[in-house]
C-alpha positions in Angstrom: 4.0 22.6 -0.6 1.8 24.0 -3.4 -1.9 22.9 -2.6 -4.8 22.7 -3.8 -8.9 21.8 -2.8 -9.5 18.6 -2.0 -12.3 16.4 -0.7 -14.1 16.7 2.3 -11.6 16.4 5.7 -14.4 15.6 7.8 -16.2 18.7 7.5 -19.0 19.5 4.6 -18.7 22.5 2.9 -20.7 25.4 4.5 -23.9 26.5 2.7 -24.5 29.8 1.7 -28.2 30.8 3.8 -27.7 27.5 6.0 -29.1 28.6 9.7 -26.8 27.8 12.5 -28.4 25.6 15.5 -27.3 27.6 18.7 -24.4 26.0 20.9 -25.0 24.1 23.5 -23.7 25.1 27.0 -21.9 21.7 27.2 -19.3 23.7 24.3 -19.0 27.2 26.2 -17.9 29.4 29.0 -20.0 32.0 30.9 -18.9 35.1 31.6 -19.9 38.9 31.9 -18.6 42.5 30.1 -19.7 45.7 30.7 -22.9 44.7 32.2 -24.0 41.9 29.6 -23.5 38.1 29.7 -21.9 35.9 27.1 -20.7 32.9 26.5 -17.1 31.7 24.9 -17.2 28.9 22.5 -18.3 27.9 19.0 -21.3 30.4 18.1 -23.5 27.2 16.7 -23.2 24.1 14.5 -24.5 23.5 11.3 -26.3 20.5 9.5 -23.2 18.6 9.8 -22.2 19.3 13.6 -19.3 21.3 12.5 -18.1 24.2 15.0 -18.3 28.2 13.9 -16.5 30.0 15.5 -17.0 34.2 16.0 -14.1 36.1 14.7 -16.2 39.7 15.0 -16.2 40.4 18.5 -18.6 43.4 18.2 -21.8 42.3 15.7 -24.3 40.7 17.1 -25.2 37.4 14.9 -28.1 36.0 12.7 -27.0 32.8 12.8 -27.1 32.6 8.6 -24.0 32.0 6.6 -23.4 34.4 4.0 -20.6 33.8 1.5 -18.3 30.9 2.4 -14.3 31.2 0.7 -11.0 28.9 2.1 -8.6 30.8 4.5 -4.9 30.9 2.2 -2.2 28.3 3.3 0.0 29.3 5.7 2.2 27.8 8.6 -0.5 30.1 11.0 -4.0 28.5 9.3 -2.4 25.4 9.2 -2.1 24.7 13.2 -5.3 26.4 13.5 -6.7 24.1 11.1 -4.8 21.2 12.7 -6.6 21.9 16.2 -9.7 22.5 14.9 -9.8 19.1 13.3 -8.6 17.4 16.0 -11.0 19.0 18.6 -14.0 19.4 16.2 -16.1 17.3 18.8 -14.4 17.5 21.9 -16.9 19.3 24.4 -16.0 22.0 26.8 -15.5 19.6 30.3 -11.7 20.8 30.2 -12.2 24.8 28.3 -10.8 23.2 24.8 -14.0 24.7 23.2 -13.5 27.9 24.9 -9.9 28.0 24.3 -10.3 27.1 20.9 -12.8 30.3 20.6 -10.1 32.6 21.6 -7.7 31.5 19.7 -9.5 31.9 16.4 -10.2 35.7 17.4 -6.8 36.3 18.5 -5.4 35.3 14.9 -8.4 36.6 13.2 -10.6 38.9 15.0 -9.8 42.8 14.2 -12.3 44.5 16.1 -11.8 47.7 18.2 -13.5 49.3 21.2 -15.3 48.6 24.5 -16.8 46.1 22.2 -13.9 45.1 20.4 -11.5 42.1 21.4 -9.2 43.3 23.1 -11.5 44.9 26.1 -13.3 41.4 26.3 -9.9 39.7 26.2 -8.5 41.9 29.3 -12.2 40.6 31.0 -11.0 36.9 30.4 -7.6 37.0 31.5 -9.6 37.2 35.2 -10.4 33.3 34.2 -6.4 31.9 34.1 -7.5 28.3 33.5 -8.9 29.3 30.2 -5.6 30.9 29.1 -3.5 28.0 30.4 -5.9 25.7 28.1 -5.0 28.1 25.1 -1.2 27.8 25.7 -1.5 24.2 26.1 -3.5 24.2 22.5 -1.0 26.3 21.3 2.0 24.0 22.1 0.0 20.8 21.0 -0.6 22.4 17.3 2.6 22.0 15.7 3.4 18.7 16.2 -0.3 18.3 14.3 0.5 19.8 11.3 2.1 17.2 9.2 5.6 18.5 7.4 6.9 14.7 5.9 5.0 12.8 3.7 6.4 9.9 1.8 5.9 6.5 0.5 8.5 3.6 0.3 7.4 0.9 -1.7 8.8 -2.9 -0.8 8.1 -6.3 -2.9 8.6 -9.7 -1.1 10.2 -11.4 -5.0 9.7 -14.6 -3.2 6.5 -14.2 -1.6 5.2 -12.1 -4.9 3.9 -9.6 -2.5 4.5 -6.5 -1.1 3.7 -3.0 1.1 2.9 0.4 0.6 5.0 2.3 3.5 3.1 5.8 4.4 5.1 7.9 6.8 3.2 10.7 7.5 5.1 12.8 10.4 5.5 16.1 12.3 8.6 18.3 12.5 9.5 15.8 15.3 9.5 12.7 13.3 6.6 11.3 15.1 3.6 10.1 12.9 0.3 12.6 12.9 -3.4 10.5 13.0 -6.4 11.2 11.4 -5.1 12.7 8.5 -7.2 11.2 4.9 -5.3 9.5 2.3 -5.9 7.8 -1.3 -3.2 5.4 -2.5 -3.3 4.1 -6.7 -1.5 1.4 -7.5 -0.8 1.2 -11.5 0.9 -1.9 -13.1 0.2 -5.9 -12.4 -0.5 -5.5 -8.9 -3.4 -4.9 -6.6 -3.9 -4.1 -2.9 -5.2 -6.6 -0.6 -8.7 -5.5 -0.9 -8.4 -6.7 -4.3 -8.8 -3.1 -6.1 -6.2 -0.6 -7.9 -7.1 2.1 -5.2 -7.4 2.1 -1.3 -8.1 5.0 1.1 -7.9 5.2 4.9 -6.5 7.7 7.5 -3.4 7.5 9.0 -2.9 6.7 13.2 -0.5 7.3 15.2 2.1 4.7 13.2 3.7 4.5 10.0 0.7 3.2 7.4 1.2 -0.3 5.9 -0.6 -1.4 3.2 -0.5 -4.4 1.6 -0.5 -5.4 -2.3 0.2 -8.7 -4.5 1.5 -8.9 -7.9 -0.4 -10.2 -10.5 2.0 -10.4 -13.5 4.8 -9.1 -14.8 6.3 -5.4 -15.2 6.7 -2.2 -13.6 4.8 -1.7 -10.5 3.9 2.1 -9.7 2.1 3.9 -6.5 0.9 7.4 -6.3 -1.1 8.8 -4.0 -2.5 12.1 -2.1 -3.3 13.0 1.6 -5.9 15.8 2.5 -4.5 18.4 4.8 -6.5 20.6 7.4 -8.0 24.0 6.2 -10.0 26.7 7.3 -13.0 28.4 6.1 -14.3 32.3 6.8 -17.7 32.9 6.4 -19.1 36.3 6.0 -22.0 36.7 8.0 -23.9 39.3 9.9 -20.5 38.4 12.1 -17.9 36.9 11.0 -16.7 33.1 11.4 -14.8 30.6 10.7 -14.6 27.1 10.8 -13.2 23.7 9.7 -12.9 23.4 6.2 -13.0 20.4 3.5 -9.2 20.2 3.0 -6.3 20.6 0.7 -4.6 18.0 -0.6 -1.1 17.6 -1.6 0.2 14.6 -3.8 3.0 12.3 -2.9 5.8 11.1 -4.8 4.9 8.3 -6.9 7.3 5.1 -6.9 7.4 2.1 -8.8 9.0 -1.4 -8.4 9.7 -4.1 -10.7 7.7 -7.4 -10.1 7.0 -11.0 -11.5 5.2 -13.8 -11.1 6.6 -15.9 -13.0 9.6 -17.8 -13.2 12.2 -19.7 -15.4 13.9 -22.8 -13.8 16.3 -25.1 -15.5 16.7 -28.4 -15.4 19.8 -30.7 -15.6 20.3 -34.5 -15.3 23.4 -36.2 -14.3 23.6 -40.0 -15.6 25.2 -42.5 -13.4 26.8 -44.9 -14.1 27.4 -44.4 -17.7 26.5 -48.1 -18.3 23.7 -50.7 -17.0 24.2 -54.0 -16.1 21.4 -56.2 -17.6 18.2 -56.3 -15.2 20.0 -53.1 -13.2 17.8 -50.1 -12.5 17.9 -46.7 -14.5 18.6 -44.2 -12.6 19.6 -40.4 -12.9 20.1 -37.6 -10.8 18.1 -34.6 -11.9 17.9 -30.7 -10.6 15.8 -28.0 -10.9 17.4 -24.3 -10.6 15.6 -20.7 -10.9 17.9 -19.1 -13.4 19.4 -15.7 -12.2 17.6 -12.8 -13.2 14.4 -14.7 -14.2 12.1 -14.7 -11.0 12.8 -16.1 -7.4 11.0 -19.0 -6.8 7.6 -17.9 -5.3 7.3 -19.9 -2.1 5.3 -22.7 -2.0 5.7 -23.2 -5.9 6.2 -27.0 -7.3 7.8 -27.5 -10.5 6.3 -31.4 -12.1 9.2 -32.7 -14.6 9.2 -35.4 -16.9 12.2 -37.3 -18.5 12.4 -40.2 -20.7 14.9 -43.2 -21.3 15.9 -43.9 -24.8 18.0 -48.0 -24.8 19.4 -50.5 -26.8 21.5 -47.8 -28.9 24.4 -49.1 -30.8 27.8 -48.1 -29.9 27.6 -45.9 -33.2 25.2 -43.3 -31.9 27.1 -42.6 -28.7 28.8 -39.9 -30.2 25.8 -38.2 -31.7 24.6 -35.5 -30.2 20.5 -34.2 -30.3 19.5 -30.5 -29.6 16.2 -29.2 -29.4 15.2 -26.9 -31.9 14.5 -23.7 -31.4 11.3 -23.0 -28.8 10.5 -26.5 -29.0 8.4 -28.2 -26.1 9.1 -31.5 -24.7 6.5 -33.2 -26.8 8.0 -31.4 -29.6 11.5 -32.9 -29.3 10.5 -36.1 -28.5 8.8 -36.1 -32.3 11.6 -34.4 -33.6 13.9 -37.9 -31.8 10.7 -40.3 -33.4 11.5 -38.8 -36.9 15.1 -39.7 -36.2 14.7 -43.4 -35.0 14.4 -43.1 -31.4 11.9 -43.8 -28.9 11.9 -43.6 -25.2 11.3 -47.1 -23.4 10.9 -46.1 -20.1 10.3 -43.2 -18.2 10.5 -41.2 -14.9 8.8 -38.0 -13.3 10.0 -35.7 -10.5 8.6 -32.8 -8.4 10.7 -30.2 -7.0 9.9 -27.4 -4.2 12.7 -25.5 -4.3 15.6 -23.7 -6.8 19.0 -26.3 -6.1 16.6 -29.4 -5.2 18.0 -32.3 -6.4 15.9 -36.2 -7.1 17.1 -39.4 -7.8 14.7 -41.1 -10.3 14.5 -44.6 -11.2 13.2 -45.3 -15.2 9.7 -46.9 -15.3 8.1 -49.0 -18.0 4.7 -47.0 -18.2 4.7 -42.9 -17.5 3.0 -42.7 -14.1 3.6 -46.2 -13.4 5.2 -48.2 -10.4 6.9 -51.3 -12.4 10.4 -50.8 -12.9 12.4 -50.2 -16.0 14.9 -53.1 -16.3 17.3 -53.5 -19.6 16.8 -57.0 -20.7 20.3 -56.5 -21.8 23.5 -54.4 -20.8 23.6 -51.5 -22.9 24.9 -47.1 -22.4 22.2 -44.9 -20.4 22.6 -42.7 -23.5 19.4 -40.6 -24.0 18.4 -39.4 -20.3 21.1 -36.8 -19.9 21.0 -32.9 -21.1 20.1 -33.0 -24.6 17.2 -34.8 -22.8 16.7 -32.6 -20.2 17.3 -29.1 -21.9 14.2 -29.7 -24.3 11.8 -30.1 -21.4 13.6 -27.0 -19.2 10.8 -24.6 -21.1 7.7 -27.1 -20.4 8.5 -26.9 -16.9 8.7 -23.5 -16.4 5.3 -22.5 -18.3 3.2 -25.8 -17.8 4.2 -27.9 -14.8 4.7 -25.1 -12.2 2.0 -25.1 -9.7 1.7 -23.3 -6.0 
């Protein structure tokens, strides 16, 4: 994976001329060479309690950090990196501080001698339970090291929400905690904290996060996590210690989404005459039209429809289309201009796409007094040419959730 710096993992960036505070003997081990005593474990801490550790067996220390450069990536500084983040504040009640000590000078430490490494090394290997801590460590750090790192990106078209998947796993396929993550989310969506960007670290389980479309288009998350690293610091001796990170970018992906949606309405008229003084009633259904938004759950569509009597026999063969575009209000002018004007009227609410409503004509819109033809006549008027000009009203205006 190529890599490069990233924000703080954790750990602040160590200061050039920044004195060390002296470790506490709750982090190290005791122990005596060639007539001396010392002690194995992180050398001090700085102003942020991160750990040095010694990687120069035979200088003595000032405590003062010289020049501070990033370890390069590699499959070694990563699980190096990898424990140290994970132990960074675990004291020494079971030798992980001591352990963790040798370790860093047995991949780094070069120094020769009675002084050197090696001769203090063959002096600790009279202390077993340290070295049985350090192959414990050892087989831990792998399965630390994060190798997949993915997002899978899901949208709810009903619900108009959806989830940001983060699988962030080790070479087992388990997940790996505590590692830092940014997620951006570009396109008519937000996540649930109501912003374009979220961060967070991961736990020991695949990373949800949720998100909610506000419109319509292409949805599109990218993101970054922030990796382990490793600093050295030259010094009167030679440390090293937990850097500020790399981080490596994920795959972006991107989902379509909408919020709104387009039903159609259709009336069915029967009977196809009305006995004088008999009710007017239709049949009337609402449908999401495919490929133009699910119906978001919990949605109403509010339709009106209107009753147009006494026609003579003569205009049962005419036939009135909307023009093109028009609203409801629009066609009903456009029947006014042509003679005809609606005498009673009905209103339904629907909840779902395929709900259908019987409605009975009343004399007033919103009213409860019954339409009744003084006179028998043809229900022409309240079918599809009816219906089809108020489809578009109801899908922009009368929708509600």
């Amino acid at each position: 994976m190529a890599l490069t710096m990233a924000a703080p993992l954790g750990a602040a960036v160590a200061a050039p001329g920044e004195i060390l505070t002296t470790a506490k003997s709750q982090d190290y081990f005791m122990y005596t060479h060639n007539g001396g005593t010392y002690w194995m474990g992180p050398v001090g801490y700085d102003s942020t309690s991160t750990r040095y550790y010694c990687i120069e067996e035979a200088m003595p220390s000032t405590m003062r950090i010289g020049s501070v450069s990033p370890l390069p990536d590699s499959p070694q500084n990563r699980r190096l990196a990898a424990l140290l983040h994970k132990y960074q504040h675990v004291h020494n009640s079971d030798y992980t501080q001591t352990a963790l000590a040798i370790i860093m000078h047995d991949a780094f430490d070069t120094t020769t001698g009675a002084a050197g490494w090696a001769a203090t090394r063959e002096t600790l290997q009279q202390y077993p339970q340290l070295f049985k801590r350090v192959d414990e460590l050892l087989a831990e750090a792998p399965l630390l090291v994060p190798e997949t790192m993915a997002m899978e990106l899901e949208y709810d078209d009903v619900a108009r929400t959806g989830a940001v998947r983060l699988r962030i796993h080790n070479s087992d396929g388990d997940p790996v905690s505590g590692i830092p993550f940014t997620l951006t989310i570009d396109g008519p969506a937000r996540f649930g904290n109501g912003s374009a960007t979220v961060s967070g670290t991961s736990g020991d389980y695949t990373t949800v996060i949720t998100w909610h479309a506000t419109g319509d288009g292409p949805v599109t998350v990218s993101g970054s996590v922030t990796l382990p690293s490793i600093d050295r610091i030259i010094s009167s001796q030679d440390m090293v210690a937990l850097g500020s990170g790399y981080v490596q970018a994920l795959d972006e992906v991107t989902v379509p989404v909408r919020t709104t949606f387009n039903p159609t309405i259709s009336t069915r008229t029967s009977p196809k005459s009305i006995d004088t003084g008999a009710p007017v009633t239709d049949d009337v259904q609402v449908s999401a039209l495919p490929g133009s938004g699910a119906w978001p759950r919990g949605a109403q569509v509010h339709a009106r429809g209107w009753y147009f009597g006494g026609l003579p026999v003569s205009a049962l063969g005419e036939r009135y289309v909307p023009n093109a575009h028009a609203t409801a209000p629009e066609f009903l002018e456009q029947l006014a201009r042509a003679g005809y004007e609606p005498c009673a009227f009905a209103e339904a609410a629907f909840g779902a796409s395929g709900q259908t409503v019987h409605v009975q004509g009343m004399r007033e819109p919103g009213s409860g007094e019954p339409y009744l033809p003084n006179r028998a006549g043809s229900a022409h008027g309240s079918g599809r040419s009816n219906a089809s000009g108020r489809a578009a009203t109801c899908a922009n205006c009368s929708q509600t959730t």
